[in-house]
MARMIBA-293145 format. One record per residue (C-alpha): y, z negated, x; residue number from 1; residue in three letters. Coordinates in steps of 0.001 Angstrom, whole numbers, plus 524288, in hexadecimal, padded with zeros to 5 digits. Example, Ala and Ser with C-alpha at 12.3 -4.5 7.8 and 13.67 -1.06 7.14 Angstrom:
<pts>
<<7EE6C 7E188 8300C> 1 ALA>;
<<7FBDC 7E41C 83566> 2 SER>;
</pts>
This chain:
<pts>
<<4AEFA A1952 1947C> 1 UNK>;
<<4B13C A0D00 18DC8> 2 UNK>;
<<4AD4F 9FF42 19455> 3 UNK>;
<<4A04B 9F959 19145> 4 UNK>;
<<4A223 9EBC3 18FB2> 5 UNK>;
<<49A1D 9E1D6 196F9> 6 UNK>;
<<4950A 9DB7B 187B7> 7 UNK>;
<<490BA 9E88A 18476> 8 UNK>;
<<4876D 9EAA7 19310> 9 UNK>;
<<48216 9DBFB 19036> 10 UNK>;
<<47315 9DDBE 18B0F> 11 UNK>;
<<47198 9D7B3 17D1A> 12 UNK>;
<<46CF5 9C9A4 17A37> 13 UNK>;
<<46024 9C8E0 17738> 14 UNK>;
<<45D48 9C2EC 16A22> 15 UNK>;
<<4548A 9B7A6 163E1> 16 UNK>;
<<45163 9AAFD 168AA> 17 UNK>;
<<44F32 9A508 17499> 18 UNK>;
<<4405F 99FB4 17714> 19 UNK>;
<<44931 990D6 1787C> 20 UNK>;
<<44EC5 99473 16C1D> 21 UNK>;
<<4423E 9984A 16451> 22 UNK>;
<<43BEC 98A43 168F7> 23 UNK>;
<<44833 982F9 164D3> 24 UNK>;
<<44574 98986 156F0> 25 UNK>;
<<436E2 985A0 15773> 26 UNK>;
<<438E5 978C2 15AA3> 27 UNK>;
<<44376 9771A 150DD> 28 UNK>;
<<4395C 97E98 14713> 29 UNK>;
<<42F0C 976E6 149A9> 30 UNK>;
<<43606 96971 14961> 31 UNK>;
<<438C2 96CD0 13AD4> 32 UNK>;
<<42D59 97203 1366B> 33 UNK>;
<<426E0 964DC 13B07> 34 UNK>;
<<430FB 95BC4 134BA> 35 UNK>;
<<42D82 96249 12891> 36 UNK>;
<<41E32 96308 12847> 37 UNK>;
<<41CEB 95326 12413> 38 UNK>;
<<426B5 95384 118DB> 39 UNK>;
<<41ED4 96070 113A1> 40 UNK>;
<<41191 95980 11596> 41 UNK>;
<<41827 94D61 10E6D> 42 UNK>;
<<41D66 953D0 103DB> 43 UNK>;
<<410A3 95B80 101C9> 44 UNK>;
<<407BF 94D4D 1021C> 45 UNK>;
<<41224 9490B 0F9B4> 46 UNK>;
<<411B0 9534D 0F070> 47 UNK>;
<<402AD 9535C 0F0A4> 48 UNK>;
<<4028A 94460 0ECF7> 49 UNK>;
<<40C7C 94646 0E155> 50 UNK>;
<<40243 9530A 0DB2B> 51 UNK>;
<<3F7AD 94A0E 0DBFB> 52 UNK>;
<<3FD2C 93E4B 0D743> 53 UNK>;
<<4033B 9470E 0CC1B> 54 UNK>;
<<3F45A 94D11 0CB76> 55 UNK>;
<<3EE39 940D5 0C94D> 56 UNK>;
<<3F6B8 93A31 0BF98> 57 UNK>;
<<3F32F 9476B 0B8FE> 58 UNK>;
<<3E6A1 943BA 0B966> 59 UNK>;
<<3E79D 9361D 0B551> 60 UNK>;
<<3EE5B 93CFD 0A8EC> 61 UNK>;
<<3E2A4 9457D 0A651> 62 UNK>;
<<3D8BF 93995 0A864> 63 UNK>;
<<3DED9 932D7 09D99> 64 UNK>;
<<3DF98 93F7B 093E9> 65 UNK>;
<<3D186 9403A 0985C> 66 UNK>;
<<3D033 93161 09368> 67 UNK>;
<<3D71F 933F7 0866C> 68 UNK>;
<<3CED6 93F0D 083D1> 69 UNK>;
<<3C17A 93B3B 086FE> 70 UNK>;
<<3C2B0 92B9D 08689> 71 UNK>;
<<3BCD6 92A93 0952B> 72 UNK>;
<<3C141 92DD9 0A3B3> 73 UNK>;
<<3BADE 93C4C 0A8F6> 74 UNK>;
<<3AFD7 93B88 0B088> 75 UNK>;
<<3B295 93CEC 0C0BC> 76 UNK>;
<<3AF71 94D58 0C44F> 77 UNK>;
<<3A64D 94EC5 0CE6C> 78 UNK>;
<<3AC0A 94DD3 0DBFE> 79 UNK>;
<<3A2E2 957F0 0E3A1> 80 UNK>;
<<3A49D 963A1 0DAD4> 81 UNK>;
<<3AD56 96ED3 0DF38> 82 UNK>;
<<3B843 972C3 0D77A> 83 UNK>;
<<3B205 97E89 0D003> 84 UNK>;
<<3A408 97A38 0CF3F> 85 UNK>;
<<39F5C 9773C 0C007> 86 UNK>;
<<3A4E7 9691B 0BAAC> 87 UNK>;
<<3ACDE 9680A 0C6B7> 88 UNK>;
<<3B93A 95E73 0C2DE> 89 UNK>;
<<3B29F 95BB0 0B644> 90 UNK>;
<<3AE52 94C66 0B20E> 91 UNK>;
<<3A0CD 949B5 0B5A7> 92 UNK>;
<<39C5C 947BE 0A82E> 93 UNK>;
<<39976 93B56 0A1CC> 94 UNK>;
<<38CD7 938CD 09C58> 95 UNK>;
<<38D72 935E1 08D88> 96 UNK>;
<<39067 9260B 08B5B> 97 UNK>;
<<38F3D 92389 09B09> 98 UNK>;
<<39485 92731 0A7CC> 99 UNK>;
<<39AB2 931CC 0B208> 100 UNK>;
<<3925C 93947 0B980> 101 UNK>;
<<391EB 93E9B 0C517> 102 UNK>;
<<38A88 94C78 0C845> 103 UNK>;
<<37EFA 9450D 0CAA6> 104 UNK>;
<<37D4E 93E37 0BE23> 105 UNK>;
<<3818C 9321A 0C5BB> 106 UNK>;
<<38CBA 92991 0BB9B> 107 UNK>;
<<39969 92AC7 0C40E> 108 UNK>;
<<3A862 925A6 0C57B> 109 UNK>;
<<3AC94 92EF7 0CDC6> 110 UNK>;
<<3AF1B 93C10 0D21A> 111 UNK>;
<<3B99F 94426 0D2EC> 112 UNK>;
<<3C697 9479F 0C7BE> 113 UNK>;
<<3C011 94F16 0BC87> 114 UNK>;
<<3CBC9 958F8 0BC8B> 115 UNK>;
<<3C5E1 96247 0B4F5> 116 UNK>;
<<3C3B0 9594F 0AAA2> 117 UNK>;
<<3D1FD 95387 0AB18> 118 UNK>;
<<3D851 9613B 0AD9B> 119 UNK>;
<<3DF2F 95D89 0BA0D> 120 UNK>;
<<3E025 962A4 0C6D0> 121 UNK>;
<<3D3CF 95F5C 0D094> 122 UNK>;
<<3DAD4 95B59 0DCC2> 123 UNK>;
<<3E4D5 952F3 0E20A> 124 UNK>;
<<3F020 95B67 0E8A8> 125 UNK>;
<<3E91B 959D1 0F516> 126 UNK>;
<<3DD64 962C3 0EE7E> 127 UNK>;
<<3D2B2 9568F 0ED34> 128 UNK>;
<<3CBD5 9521D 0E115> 129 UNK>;
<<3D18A 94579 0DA50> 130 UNK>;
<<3C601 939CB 0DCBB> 131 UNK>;
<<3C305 93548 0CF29> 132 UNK>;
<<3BC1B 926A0 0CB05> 133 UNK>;
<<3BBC2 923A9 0BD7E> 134 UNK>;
<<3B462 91657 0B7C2> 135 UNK>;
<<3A795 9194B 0B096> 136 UNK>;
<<3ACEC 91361 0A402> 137 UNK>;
<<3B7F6 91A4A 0A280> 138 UNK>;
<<3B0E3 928B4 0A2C8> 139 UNK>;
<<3A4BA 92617 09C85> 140 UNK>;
<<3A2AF 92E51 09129> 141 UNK>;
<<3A0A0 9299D 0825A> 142 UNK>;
<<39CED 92EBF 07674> 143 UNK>;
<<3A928 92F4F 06C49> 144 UNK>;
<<3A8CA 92431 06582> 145 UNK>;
<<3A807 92421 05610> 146 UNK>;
<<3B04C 9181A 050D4> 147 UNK>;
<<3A661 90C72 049CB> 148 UNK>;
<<3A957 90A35 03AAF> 149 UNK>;
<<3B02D 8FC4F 03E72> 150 UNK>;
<<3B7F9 900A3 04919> 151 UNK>;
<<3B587 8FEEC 0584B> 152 UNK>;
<<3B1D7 8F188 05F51> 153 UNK>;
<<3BAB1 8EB71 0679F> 154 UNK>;
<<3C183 8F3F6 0723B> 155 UNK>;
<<3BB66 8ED20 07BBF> 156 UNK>;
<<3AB65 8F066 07AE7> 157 UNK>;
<<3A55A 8FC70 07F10> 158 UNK>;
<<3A229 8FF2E 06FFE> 159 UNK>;
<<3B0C0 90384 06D23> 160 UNK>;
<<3AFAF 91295 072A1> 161 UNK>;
<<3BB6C 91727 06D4E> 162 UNK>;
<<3B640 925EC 072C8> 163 UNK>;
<<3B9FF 91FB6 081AF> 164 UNK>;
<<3B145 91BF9 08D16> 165 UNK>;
<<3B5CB 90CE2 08EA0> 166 UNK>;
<<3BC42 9035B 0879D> 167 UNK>;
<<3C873 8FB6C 088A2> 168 UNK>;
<<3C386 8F12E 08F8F> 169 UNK>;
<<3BDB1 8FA61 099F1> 170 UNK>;
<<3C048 8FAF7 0A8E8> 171 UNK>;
<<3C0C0 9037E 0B23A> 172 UNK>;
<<3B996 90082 0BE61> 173 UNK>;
<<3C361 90824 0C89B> 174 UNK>;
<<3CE09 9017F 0D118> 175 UNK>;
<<3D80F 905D2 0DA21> 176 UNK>;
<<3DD8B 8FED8 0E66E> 177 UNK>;
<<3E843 8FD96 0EEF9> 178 UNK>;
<<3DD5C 8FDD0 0FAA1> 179 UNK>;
<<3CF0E 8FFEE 0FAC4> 180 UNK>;
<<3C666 8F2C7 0F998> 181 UNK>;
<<3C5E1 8EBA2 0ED49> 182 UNK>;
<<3C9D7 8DDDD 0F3CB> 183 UNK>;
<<3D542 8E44B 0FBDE> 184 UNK>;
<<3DD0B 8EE72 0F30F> 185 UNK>;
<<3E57C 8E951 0E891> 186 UNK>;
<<3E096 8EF11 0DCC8> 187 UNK>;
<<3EA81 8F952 0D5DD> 188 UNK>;
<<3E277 8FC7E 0C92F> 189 UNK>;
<<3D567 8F764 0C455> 190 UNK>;
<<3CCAC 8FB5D 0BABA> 191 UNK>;
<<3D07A 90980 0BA18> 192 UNK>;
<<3C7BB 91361 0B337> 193 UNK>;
<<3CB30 92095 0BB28> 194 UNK>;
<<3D0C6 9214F 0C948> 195 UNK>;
<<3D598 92E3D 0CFBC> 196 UNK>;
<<3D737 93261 0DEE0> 197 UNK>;
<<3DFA9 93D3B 0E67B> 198 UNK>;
<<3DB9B 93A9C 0F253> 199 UNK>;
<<3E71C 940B0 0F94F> 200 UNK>;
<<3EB1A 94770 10559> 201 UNK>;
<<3E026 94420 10E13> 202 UNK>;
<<3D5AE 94438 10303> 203 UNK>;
<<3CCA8 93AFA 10781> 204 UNK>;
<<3C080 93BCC 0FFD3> 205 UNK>;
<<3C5AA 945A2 0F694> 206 UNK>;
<<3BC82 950FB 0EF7E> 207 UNK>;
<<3C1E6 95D83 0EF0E> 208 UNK>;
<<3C06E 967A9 0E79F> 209 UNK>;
<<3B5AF 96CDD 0EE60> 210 UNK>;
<<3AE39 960A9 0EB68> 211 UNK>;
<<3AD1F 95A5B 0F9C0> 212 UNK>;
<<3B35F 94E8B 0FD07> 213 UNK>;
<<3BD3D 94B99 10883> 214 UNK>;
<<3B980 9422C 111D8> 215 UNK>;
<<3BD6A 932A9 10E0D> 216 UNK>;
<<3C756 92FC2 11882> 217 UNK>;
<<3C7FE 922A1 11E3E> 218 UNK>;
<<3D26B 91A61 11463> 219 UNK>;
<<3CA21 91191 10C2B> 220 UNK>;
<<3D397 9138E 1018F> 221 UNK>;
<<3D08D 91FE4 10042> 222 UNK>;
<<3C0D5 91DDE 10221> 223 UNK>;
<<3C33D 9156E 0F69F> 224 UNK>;
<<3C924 920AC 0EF3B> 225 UNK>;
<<3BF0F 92A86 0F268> 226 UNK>;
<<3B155 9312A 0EBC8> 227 UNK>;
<<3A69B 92D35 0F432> 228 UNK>;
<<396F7 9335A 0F37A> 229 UNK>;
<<39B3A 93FC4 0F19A> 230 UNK>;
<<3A4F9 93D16 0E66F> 231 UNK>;
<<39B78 932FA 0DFEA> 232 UNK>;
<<39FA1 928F6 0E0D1> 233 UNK>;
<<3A9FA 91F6F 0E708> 234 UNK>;
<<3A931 9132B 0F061> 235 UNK>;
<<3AF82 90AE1 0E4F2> 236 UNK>;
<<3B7B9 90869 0D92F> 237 UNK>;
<<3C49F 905EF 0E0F5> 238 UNK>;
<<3CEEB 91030 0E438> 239 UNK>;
<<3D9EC 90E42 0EC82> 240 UNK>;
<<3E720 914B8 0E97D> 241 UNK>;
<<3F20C 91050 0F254> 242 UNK>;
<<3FF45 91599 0FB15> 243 UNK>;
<<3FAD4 92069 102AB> 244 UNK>;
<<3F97C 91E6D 112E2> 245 UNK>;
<<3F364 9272D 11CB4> 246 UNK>;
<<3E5EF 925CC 118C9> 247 UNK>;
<<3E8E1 922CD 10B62> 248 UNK>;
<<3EE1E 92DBD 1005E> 249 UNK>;
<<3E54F 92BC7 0F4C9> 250 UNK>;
<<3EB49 92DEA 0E77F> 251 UNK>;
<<3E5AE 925AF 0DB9B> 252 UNK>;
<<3E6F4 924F2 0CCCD> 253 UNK>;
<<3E003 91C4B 0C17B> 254 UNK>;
<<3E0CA 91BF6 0B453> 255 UNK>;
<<3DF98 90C22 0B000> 256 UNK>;
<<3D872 90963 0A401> 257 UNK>;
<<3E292 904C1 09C54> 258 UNK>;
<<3EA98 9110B 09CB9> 259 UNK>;
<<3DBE0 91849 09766> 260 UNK>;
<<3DC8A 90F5C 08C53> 261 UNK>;
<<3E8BE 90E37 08942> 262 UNK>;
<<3E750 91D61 08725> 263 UNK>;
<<3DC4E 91CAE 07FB0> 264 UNK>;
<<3E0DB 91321 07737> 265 UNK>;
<<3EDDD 91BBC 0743A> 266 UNK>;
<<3E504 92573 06F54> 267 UNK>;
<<3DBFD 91EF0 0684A> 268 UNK>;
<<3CEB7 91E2C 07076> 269 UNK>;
<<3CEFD 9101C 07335> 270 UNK>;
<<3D29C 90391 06B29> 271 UNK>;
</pts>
């Protein structure tokens, strides 16, 4: 009878890990997992801030086709509506020869990015409506204009309608900041017919697409940015666009008048 070896009477080695082992691993695990969940939630804000920035110089794009085409700025849509209720996204329309209006009858400046009349997307990439503020004289609708026999009066008079809302001496009554309060913030722009607002991340005072707003926040800034009464209206004229902090991530675009008219002019619908 052949020898057993002493190897061969040893009981086999159990396999797997050891319950030291497997916490070693979940520690490790877990350490990595957490050094990589801030880069992914940067890269995502950062991603989510180029969209809408790319979004909204779409838009400013559209709001000057829209000027080309009709010779005025759109009309703010109503705030309140939900996404698939009638005239949702649509300008409030102007009455003939006069002003915006809101759906009370009310003449209005502000509301909420017409984006079905412009054909662009409703929301910012964080999924809230784009505020919208556009000066009365820049939207209000005219009649087309037939030319006199002797020509048009001087640019400069309400009489000279080339088929557009305003004139080239006309203002726009909008400004936007580098901080809210109109004897603190350096002023940026002045003047400006149309202002747009993402207002970011946190969406302070946003309206979604289901028509309700978010609550304000407590940045002034923003406040300054922000619908107020329901989406009727707006504490004042001022915006504030500036570096985004903690409390701060607003994103804001104007159109100045002298870009409007200087496309206008190039095709023919002012002097």
């Amino acid at each position: 009878m052949p020898a057993v070896s002493r190897e061969a009477c040893r009981p086999p080695l159990a396999g797997g890990f050891t319950l030291t082992e497997l916490a070693v691993v979940l520690v490790i695990v877990a350490l990595l997992v957490g050094s990589l969940l801030v880069p992914l939630t940067a890269q995502i804000d950062i991603r989510n801030r180029a969209d809408t920035r790319a979004a909204m110089a779409e838009i400013r794009e559209a709001l000057l086709g829209f000027v080309a085409a009709n010779g005025r700025l759109p009309c703010p849509a109503a705030a309140t509506l939900v996404s698939d209720a009638g005239n949702a996204g649509s300008e409030l329309a102007p009455l003939v020869n006069g002003r915006c209006t809101d759906l009370n009858g009310a003449a209005t400046e502000v509301g909420v990015l017409p984006w079905v009349t412009l054909g662009v997307k409703e929301t910012d990439a964080w999924g809230r409506r784009y505020s919208y503020r556009v000066t009365q004289q820049f939207a209000s609708s005219v009649a087309p204009a037939t030319p006199p026999a002797f020509g048009w009066p001087a640019p400069c008079t309400a009489a000279n309608p080339l088929n557009t809302a305003f004139v080239l001496c006309s203002t726009g009554t909008l400004n936007v900041r580098a901080v809210a309060g109109a004897p603190v913030g350096g002023v940026i722009a002045a003047q400006l017919p149309v202002v747009i607002v993402s207002h970011g991340k946190n969406g302070n005072g946003a309206f979604t697409p289901q028509g309700a707003q978010l609550p304000a926040g407590a940045d002034a800034d923003e406040q300054d940015n922000q619908l107020t009464n329901g989406g009727m209206n707006m504490a004042n004229v001022d915006f504030v666009s500036r570096t985004p902090t903690a409390t701060f991530d607003d994103e804001v675009v104007w159109i100045s008048r002298l870009l409007i008219f200087n496309r206008l002019i190039t095709i023919g619908k002012l002097p």
